[in-house]
N, C-alpha and C positions, 0 to 999 in steps of 0.2 A: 504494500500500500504506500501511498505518499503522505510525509509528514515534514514539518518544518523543524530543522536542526540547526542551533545554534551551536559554530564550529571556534568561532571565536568572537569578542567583541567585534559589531559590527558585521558580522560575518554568518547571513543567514539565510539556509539553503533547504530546498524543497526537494527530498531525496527518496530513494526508496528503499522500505526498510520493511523488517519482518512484519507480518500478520500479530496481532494480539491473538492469545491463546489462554485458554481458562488453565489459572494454576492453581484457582482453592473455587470448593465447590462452593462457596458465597460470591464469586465473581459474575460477572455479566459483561459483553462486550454488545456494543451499540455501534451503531456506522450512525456518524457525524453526518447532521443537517447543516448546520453552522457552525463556525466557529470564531474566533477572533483574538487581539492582543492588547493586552491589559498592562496600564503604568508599570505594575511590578515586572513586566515580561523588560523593562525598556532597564531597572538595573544591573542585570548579564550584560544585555544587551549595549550597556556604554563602557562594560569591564568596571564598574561598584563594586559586580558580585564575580566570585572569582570564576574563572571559565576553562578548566583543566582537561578538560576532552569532550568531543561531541556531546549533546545533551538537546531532550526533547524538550520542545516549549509546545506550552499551555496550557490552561486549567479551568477554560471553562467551554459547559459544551451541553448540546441539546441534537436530542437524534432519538434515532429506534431502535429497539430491543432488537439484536440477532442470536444471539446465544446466551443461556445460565446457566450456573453450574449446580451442583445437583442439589446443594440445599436452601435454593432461593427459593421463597415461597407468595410474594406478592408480584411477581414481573412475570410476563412473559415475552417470548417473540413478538415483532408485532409491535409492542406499543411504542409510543411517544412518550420521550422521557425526558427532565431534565436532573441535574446534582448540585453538589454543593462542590467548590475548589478544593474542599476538604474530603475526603472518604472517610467515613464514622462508621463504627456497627450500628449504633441508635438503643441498647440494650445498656451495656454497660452503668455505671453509676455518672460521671462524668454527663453521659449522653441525655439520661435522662435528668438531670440537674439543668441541663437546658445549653452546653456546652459541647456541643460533638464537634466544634474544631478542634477540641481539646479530648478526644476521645481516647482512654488509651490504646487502639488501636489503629489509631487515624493514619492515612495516608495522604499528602498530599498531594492533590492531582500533577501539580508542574513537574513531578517525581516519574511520572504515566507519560503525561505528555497528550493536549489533546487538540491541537493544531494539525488534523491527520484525517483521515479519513474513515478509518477506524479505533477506538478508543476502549483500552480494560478498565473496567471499574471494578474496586474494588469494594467490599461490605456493599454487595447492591440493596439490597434489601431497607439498609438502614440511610446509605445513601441517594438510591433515586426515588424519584418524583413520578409515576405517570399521570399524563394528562387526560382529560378526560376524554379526547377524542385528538383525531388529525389535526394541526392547528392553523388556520389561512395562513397564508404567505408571510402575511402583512405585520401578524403576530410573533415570527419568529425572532427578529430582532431582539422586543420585549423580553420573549421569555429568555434568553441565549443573555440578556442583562441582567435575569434574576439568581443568574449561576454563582454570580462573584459581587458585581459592582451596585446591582439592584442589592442586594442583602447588607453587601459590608456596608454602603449607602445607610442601609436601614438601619443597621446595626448603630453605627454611629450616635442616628438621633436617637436612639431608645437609651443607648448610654450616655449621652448628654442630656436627660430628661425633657427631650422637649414634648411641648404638648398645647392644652391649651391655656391661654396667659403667659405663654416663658416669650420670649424674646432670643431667637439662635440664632447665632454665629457660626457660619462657615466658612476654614479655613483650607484654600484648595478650590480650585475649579476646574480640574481635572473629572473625568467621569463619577471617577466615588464621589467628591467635593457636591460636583449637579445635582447625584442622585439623593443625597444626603436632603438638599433641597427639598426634593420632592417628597423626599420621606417626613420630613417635616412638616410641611403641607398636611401630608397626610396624616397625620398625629396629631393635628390641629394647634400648631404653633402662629400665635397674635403676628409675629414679627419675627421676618427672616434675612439675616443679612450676610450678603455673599460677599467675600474679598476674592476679588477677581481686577486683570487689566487689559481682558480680552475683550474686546467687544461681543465676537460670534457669542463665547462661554457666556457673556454676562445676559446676551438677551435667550440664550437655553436657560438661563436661571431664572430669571425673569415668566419666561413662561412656565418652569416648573414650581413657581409660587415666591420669588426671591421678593421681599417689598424694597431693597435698599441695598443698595452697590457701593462698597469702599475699595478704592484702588490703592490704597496705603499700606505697605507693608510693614512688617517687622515692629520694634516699637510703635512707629508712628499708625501701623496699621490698629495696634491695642489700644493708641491714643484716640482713634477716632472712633474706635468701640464703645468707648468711655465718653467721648460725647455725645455719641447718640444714646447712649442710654443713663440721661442724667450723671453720669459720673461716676455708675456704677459697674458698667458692665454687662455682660451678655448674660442671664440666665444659663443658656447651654449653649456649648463651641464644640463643633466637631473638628477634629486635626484630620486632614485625609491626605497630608504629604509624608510626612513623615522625616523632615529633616529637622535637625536642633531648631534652626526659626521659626519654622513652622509650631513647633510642640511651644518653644516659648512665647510665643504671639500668642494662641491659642488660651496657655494658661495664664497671660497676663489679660489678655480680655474678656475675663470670666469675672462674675460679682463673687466675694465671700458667700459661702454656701451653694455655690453655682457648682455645674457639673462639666465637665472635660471627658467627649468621646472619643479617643484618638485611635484613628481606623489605617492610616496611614503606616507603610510597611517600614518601622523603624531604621535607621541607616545612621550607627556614633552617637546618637542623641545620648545627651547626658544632662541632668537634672542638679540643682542647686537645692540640699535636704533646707537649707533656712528659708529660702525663697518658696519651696512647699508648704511648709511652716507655717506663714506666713497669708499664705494669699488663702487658705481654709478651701479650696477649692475640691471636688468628689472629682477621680480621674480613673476611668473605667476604660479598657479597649483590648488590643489585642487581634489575632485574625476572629473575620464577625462566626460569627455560629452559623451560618446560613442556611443551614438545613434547617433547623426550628422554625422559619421565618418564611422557608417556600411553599407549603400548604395558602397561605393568608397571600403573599405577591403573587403566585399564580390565579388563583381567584381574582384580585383586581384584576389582572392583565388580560386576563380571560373573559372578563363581566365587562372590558374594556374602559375602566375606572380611570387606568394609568397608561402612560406610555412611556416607557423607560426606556423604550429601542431611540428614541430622536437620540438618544448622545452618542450612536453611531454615524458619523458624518461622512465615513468614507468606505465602502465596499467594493473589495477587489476576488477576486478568483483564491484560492488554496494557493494556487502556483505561483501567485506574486505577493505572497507573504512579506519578502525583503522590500517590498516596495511601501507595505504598511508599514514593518518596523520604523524605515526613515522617516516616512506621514510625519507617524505619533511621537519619533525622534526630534525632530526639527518642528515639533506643535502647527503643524501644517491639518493635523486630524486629532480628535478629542480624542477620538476610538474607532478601530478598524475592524468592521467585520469582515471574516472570510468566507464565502460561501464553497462548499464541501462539493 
């Protein structure tokens, strides 16, 4: 089958490599409807994260059942499915506390690799989704963004309490940052305000519920959190970059007693224990659970409530994979989908 292999920074190729093959009877292999690449795929990918030998990229992915293994009990061939970036069994203690990115037996999908045309999953049972039917075209987007960046999105605002009456800050205007957005919206949050300096990003935010745009970053981006919100600050801030400025911007534009969701894949960030101290702030995150959360996001996206596929701005073929990484490399695309 074809899948896309990152051989070195910068250096990514559409090759042909083994079949998936069941190797624990809770596996299931799916053939890929869509697929696409994700901020975090762009850390290998600029040499952040180290890159020692070929390695499969991607981790999120919607498609149909072709084979399970012999103790799967809710899938079969045939259906339309989606997963979490995570592989969980859903059983465990972890899983059911409401944390299956955190499952002890979790796999992660960028491990698998699911930029391919066929894709193994592992723990099916606990990890996919089926849909309730075939899904129109026009939906696949959507649901293919409830894999990773619809949840972590979601994730974010539920650990920054937003809701309704809070006032949220979103730091990031990258896909998770948008989605974050909308997930607020949908949580019923008074007031949502996006730090973005893109225009395209800011009017996707805008239309996924942003009321108030700051293009200030860094301090001065916390400063201007602080006067729009009398001087106190945001209720709840999501981080969705994940770099030291990002995480400290975030926690200084939070009020005392405010809450900090930072969804963003940490990269050296390092934390000041007196300045924690100090600022009395709730700071919850980590990779999102996303499995908990896709029963309720496919239902909207299904009931047609949400639309989470617009922060797909650019789709190209499996085959010119490398031509998204540089898109989303050089911010020329939010997010690229590849169609399978």
């Amino acid at each position: 089958m074809r899948a896309a292999v990152l051989h070195a920074p910068g250096d990514v190729r559409v090759e042909e490599v083994a079949d998936p093959k069941i190797t624990a009877p809770t596996d299931a292999i799916i053939r890929l409807s869509a697929a696409c690449v994700c901020g975090s795929d762009l850390w290998p990918y600029r040499g952040i994260d180290s890159v020692d030998e070929p390695v499969p990229m991607g981790h999120e992915y919607v498609g149909v059942v072709e084979e399970v293994g012999g103790e799967v009990e809710t899938l079969k061939p045939g259906q339309f499915v989606l997963g979490s970036f995570v592989a969980s069994c859903g059983t465990c203690e972890i899983c059911r506390s409401g944390y299956p990115s955190s499952c002890v037996h979790r796999v992660f999908m960028a491990q698998v690799g699911t930029q391919s045309e066929r894709a193994l999953i592992p723990h099916a049972d606990g990890t996919l989704v089926a849909l309730p039917g075939t899904p129109d075209a026009d939906l696949i987007p959507s649901l293919l963004a409830a894999s990773d960046v619809l949840g972590t999105g979601w994730f974010g605002a539920v650990a920054a309490g937003a809701g309704p009456g809070k006032t949220v800050a979103v730091v990031g205007d990258g896909a998770v940052g948008l989605l974050a957005v909308l997930a607020a919206r949908q949580l019923g949050a008074e007031r949502i305000i996006t730090m973005s300096r893109h225009e395209p990003r800011q009017r996707l935010a805008r239309e996924f519920g942003a009321t108030d745009i700051v293009t200030e970053r860094g301090d001065a981006g916390a400063a201007k959190i602080k006067e729009l919100t009398g001087g106190l600050g945001a209720h709840s801030v999501v981080e969705a970059v994940g770099t030291q400025e990002s995480m400290e911007q975030a926690i200084r534009s939070t009020r005392p007693g405010g809450h900090v969701g930072f969804v963003g894949v940490n990269h050296d960030v390092s934390l000041s224990g007196q300045e924690l101290f100090f600022s009395q702030v709730h700071l919850v995150g980590g990779p999102a659970p996303v499995r908990q959360y896709l029963p309720e996001l496919i239902d909207l996206i299904w009931q047609r409530k949400i639309n989470p596929g617009k922060v797909f701005d650019l789709t190209l073929p499996l085959d010119e994979a490398a031509a998204a990484y540089r898109a989303m490399d050089e911010r020329r695309a939010i997010k690229a989908l590849l169609t399978v």
